[in-house]
Structures are given as structure tokens and as C-alpha cells.
N, C-alpha and C positions, 0 to 999 in steps of 0.2 A: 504494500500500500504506500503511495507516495505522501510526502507531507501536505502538500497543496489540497489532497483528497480527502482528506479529512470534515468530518462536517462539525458543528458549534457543539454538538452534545459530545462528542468523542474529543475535542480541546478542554471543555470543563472537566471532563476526567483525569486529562492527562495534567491537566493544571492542580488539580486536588487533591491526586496521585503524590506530586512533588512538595505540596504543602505541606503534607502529613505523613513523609519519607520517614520522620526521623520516630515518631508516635510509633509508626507501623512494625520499624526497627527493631525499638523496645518493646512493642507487642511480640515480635518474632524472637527476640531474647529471650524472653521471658518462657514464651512455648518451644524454647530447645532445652532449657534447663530442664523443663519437665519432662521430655522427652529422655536427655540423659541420663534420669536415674533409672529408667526402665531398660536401658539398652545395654545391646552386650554386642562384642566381636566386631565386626564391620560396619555396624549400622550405627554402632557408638563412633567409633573414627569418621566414618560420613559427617555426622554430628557435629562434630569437635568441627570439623571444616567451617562447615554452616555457621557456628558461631562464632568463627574465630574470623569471618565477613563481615558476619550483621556488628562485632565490637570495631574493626577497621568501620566501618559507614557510620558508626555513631561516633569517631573520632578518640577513643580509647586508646593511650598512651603504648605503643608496640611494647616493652618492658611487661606493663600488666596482662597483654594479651599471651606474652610466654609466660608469664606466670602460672597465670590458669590454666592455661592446656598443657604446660607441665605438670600439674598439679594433679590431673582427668578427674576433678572434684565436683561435679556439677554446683555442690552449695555456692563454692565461687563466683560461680555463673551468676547464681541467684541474687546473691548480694550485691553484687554490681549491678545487675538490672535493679533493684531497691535503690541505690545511689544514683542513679541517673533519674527516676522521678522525681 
């Protein structure tokens, strides 16, 4: 789909989409944490990826983000999503 093709109801999206990037983030933080306490073997490492995005896109300091995923603690996860509310 080109950009030009686009019509006014699919601009509002994509503009409301970006307004609420960072809410959405922390919504997705929040729901990997709980995901990693249930996982195990590869679905837990898939995981750890996913979150260790969604903390680069919310601007989390690279130091904390090896901290945690060295850590494989989900609580950590949790806690920082707490700090960033």
C-alpha cells in the first residue's frame, strides 16, 4: 500500500498508534513479565528477546537491560515496569 493511498480513518490510526507507542510498550512489558514466569526452554529465550526491545523502545539504560536478562528473573522485569508508571 502506498502512503498517498491511504485514507483519513487509517492516518488517525497511525497517528494514535504513535501517540500511545510508549503506554503500549509498558503495556507489553508488563505482559512478558507474566509470560516469563510460566515459560521454560525456548519460549522463555524468545521472551527475554521480546523484552529486552520493548526496554530499548522505552529508553532503559543498556547496563540495566544486561542486568536483567542476566539475571533470567522475571521479578526484575516486573519492577521496572512498576518504575516507569
Amino acid at each position: 500500500m502506498s502512503f498517498q493511498n491511504r485514507t483519513p480513518y487509517q492516518e488517525k490510526i497511525i497517528k494514535r498508534y504513535y501517540e500511545n507507542r510508549e503506554v503500549l510498550s509498558m503495556q507489553r512489558l508488563g505482559e512478558l513479565a507474566t509470560d516469563l514466569y510460566l515459560a521454560e526452554g525456548k519460549k522463555r529465550q524468545t521472551l527475554w528477546k521480546r523484552a529486552a526491545t520493548a526496554m530499548k523502545n522505552l529508553g532503559v539504560p543498556q547496563e540495566r537491560i544486561d542486568h536483567i536478562l542476566a539475571s533470567d528473573d522475571p521479578t526484575l522485569l516486573a519492577t521496572l515496569n512498576q518504575e516507569l508508571k
